[in-house]
DSSP file (Angstrom, degrees, kcal/mol; ACC not computed):
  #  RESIDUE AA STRUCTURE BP1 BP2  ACC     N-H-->O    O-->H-N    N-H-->O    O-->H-N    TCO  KAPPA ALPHA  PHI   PSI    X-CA   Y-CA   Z-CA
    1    1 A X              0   0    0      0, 0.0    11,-1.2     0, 0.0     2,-0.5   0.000 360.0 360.0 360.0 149.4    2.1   12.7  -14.4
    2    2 A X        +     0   0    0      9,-0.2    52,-0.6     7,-0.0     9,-0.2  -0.833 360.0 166.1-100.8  96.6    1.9   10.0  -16.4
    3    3 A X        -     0   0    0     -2,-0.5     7,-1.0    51,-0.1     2,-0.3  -0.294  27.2-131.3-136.0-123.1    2.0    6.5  -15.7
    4    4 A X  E     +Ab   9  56A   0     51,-2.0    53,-4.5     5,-0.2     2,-0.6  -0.937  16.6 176.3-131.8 120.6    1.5    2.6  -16.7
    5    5 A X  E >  S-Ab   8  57A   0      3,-2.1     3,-1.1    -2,-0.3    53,-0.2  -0.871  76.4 -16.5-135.2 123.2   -0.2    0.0  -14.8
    6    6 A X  T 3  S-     0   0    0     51,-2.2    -1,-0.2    -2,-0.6    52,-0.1   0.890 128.1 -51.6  67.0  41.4   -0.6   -3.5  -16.4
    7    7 A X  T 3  S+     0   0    0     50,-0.3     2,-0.4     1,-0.2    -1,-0.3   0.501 117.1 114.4  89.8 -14.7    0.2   -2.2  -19.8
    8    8 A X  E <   -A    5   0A   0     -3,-1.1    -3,-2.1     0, 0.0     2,-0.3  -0.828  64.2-117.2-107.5 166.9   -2.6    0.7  -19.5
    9    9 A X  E     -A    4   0A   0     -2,-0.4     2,-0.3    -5,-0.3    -5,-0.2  -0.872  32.7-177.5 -83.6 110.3   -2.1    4.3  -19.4
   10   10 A X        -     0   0    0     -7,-1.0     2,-0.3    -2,-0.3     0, 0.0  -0.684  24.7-148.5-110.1 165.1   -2.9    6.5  -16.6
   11   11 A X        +     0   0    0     -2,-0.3     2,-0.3    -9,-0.2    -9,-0.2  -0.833  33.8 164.3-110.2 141.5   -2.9   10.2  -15.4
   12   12 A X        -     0   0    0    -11,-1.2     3,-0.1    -2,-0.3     4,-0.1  -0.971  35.6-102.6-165.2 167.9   -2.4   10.6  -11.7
   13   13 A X        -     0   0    0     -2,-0.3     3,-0.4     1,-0.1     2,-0.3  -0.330  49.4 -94.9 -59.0 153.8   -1.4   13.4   -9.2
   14   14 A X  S    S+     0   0    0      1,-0.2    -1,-0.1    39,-0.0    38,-0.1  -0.657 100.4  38.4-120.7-161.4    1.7   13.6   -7.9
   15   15 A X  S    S+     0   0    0     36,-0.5     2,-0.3    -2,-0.3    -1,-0.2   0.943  79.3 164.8  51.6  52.6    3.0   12.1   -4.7
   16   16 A X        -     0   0    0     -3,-0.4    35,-2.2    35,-0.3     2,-0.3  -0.622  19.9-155.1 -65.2 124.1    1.0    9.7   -5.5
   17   17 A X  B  >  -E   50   0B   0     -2,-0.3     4,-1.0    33,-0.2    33,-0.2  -0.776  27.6-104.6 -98.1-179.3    1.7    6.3   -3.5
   18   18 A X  H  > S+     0   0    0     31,-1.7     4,-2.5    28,-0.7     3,-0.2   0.915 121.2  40.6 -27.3 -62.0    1.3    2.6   -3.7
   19   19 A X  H  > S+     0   0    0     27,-1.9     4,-1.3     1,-0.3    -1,-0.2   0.914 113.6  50.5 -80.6 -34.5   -1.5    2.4   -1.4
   20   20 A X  H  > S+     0   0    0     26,-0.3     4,-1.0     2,-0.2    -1,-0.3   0.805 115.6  53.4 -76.8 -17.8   -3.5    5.8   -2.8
   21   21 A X  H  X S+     0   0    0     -4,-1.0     4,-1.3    -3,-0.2    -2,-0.2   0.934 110.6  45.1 -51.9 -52.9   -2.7    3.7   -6.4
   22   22 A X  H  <>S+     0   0    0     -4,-2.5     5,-1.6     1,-0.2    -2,-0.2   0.849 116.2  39.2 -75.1 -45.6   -4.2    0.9   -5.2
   23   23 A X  H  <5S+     0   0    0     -4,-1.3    -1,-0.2     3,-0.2    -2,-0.2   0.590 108.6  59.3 -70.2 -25.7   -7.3    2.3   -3.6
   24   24 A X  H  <5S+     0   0    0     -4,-1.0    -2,-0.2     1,-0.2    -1,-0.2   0.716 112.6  56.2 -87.2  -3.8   -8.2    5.1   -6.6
   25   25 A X  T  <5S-     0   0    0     -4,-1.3    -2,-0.2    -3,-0.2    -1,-0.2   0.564 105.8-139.4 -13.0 -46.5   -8.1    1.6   -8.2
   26   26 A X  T   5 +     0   0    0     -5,-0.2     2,-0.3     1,-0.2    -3,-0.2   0.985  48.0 150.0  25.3  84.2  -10.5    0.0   -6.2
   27   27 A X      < -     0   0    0     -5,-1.6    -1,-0.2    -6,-0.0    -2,-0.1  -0.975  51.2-121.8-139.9 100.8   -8.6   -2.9   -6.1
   28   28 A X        -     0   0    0     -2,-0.3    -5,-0.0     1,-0.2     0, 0.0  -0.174  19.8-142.6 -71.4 160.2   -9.0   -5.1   -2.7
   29   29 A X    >   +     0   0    0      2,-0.1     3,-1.1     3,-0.0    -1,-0.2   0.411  67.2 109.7-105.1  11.4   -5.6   -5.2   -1.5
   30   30 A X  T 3  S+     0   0    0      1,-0.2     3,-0.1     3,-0.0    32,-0.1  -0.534  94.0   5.9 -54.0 140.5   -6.0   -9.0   -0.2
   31   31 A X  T 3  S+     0   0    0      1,-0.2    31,-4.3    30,-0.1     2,-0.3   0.508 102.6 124.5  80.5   0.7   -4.0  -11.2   -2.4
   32   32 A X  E <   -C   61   0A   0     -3,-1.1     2,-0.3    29,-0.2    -1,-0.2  -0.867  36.6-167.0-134.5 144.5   -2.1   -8.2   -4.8
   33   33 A X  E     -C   60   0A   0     27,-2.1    27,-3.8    -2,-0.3     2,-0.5  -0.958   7.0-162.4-117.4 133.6    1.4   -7.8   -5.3
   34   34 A X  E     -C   59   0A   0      7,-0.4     7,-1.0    -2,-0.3     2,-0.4  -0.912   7.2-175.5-120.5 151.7    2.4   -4.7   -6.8
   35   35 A X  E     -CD  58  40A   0     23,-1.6    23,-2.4    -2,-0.5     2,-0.9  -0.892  12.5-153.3-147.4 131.6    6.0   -4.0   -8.5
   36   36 A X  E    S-C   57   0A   0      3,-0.9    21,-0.2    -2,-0.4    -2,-0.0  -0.775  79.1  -3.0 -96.4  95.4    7.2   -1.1   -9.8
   37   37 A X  S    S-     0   0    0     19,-2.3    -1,-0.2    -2,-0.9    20,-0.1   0.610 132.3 -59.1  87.9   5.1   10.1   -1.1  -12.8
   38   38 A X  S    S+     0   0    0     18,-0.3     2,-0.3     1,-0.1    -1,-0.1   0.823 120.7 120.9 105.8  57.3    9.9   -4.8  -12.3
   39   39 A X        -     0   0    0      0, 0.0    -3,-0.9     0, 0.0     2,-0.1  -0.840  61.8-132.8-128.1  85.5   10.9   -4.2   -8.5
   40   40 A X  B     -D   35   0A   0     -2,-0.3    -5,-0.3    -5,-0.3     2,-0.1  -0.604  15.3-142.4 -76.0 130.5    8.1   -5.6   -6.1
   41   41 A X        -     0   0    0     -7,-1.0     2,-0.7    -2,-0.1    -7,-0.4  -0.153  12.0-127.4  36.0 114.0    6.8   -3.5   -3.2
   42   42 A X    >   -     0   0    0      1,-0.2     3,-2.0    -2,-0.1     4,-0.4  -0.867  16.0-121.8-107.2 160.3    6.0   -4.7   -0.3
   43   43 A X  G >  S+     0   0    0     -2,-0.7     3,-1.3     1,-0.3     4,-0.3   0.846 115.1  61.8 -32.7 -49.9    2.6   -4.1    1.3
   44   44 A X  G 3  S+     0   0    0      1,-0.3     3,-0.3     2,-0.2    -1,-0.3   0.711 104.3  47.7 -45.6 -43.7    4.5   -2.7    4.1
   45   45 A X  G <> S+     0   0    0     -3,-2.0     4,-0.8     1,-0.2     3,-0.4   0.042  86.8  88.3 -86.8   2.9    5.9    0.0    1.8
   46   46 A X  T <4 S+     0   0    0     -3,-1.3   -27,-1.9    -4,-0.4   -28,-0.7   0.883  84.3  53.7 -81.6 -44.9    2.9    1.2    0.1
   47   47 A X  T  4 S+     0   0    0     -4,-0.3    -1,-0.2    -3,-0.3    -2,-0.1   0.607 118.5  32.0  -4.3 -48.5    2.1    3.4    2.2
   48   48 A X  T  4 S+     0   0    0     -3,-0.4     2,-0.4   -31,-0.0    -2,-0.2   0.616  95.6 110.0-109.6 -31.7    5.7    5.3    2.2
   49   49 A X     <  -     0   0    0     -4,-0.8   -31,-1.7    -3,-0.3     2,-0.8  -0.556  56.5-156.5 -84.8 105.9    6.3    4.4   -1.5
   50   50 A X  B     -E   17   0B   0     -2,-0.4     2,-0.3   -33,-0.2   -33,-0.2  -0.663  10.7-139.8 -94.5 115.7    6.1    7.3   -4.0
   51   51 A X        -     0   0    0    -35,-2.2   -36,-0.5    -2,-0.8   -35,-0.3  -0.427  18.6-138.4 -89.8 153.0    5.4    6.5   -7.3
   52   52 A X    >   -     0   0    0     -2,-0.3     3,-2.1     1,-0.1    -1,-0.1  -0.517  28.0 -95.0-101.2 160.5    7.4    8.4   -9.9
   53   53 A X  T 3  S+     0   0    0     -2,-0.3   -50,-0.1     1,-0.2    -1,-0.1  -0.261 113.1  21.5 -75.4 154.3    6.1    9.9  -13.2
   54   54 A X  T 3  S+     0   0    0    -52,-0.6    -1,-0.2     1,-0.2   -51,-0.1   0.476  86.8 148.3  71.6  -2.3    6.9    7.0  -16.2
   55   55 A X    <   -     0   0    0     -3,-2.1   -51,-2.0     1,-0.1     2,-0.6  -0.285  48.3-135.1 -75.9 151.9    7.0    4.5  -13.7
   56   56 A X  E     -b    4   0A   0    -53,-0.2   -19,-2.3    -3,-0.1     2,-0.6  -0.837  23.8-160.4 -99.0 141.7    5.8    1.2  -15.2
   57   57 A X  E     -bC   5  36A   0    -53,-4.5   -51,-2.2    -2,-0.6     2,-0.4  -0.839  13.4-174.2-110.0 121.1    3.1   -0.8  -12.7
   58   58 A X  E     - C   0  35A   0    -23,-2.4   -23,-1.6    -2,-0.6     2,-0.3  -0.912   5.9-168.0-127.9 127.8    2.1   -4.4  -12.7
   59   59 A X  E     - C   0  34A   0     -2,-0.4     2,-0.5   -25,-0.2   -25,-0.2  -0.655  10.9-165.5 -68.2 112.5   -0.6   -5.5  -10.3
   60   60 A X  E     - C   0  33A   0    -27,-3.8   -27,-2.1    -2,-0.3     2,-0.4  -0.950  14.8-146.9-142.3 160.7   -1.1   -9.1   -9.8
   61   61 A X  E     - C   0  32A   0     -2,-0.5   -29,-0.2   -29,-0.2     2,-0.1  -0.753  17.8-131.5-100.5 130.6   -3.7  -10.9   -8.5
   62   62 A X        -     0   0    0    -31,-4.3     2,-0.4    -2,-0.4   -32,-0.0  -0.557  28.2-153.6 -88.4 164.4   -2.8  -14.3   -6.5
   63   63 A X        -     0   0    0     -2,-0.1     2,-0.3     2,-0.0   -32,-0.0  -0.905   3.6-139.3-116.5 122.6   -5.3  -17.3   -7.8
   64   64 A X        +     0   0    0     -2,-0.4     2,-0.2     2,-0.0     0, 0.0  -0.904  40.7 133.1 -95.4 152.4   -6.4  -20.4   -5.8
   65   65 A X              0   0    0     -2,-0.3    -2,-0.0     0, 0.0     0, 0.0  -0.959 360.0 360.0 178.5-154.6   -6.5  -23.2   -7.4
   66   66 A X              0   0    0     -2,-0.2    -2,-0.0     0, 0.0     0, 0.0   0.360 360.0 360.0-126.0 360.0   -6.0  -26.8   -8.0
């Protein structure tokens, strides 16, 4: 299935989750938010959270600074 994360195009199995997104990523999961359909995720739920084919993904990464 086919989906989008940050605007790029992916292939991925399905029954896919959050948290196997995030890790075939390799993307530490300190510091990320993910939201799905402009719906944010919580960490908790990644795990449980089945991503669906077309869904669109945006990852963001939080920033310190000044």
């Amino acid at each position: 299935m086919y989906i989008k994360v940050n605007n790029t195009a992916y292939e991925i199995p399905e029954q896919t989750t959050v948290q196997q997104l995030v890790e075939q990523l390799k993307m530490s999961t300190n510091g990320i938010a993910v939201a799905i359909n402009q719906h944010v995720v919580k960490n908790t739920n990644w795990p449980s959270t089945i991503i669906k084919n077309q869904d669109d993904i945006l990852i963001i990464k939080s920033t310190q600074g000044g």
